[in-house]
C-alpha positions in Angstrom: -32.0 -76.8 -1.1 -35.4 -77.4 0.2 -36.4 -79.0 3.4 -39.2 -81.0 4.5 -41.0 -81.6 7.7 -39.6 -85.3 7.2 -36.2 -83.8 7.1 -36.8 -81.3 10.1 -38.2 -84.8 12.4 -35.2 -86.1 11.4 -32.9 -83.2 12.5 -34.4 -82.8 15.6 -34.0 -86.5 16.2 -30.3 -86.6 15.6 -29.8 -83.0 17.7 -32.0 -84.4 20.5 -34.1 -81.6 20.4 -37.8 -81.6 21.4 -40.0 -79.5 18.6 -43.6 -79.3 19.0 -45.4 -81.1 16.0 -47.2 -77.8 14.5 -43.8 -75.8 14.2 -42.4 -78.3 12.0 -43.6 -76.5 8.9 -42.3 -73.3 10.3 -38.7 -75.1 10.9 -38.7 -76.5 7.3 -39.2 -73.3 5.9 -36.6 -71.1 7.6 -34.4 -73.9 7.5 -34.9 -73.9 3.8 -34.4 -70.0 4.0 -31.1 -70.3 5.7 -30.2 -72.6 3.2 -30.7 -71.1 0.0 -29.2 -68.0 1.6 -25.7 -70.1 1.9 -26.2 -71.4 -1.3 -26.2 -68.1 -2.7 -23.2 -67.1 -0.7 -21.4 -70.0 -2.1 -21.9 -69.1 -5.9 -20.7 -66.0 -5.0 -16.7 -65.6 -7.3 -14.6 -65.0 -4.6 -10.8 -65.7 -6.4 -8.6 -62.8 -5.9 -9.7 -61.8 -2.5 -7.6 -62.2 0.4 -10.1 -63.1 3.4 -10.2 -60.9 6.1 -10.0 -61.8 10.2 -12.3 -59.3 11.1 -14.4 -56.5 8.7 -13.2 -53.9 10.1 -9.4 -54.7 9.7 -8.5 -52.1 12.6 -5.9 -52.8 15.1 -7.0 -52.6 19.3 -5.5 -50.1 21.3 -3.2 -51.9 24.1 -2.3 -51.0 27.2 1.0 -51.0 28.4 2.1 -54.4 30.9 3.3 -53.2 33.8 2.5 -53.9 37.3 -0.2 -51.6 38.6 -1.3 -53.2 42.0 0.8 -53.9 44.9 1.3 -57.7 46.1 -1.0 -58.3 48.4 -0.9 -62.1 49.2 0.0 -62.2 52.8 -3.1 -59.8 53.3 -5.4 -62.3 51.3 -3.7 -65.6 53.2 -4.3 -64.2 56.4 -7.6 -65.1 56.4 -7.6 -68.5 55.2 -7.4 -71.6 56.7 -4.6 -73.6 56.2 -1.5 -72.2 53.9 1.7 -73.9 53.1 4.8 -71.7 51.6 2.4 -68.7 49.5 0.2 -72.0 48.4 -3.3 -72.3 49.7 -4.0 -75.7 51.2 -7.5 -77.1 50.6 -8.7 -80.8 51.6 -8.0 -84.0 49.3 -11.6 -83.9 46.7 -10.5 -87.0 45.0 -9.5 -90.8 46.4 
């Protein structure tokens, strides 16, 4: 599929995008690039292959969940203004 710079105006139109009239040329053509590279990705026969989440198909090393700082929230409230019950009370933003 080939662009043209009538097709790039338009583009940037609907995207709201502000392109400088002497790149539209440049646009149409690696637009057209991008395209014909998915083109050829599409005619590619892909039955019989089970698609993969990620290309390297390894699993992440985990850590284990345990508790590995002490609570420290009356430390933390101390300092602020106004606290209810463990909550931290901060003025009404909305009407």
């Amino acid at each position: 599929m080939s662009l043209d710079t009538d097709a790039v105006k338009k583009i940037a139109h609907l995207a709201r995008l502000g392109v400088d009239p002497g790149e539209y040329e440049n646009y149409a053509r690696n637009l057209s690039d991008i395209l014909s590279f998915v083109e050829q990705l599409n005619a590619v026969d892909t039955t019989g292959i089970e698609p993969m989440a990620h290309p390297l198909e390894s699993s992440q090393r985990l850590r284990s969940d345990e508790v590995t700082e002490t609570n420290q929230r009356e430390q933390f409230q101390a300092v602020a203004p106004k606290v209810e019950a463990g909550l931290y009370l901060v003025p009404k933003v909305i009407e």
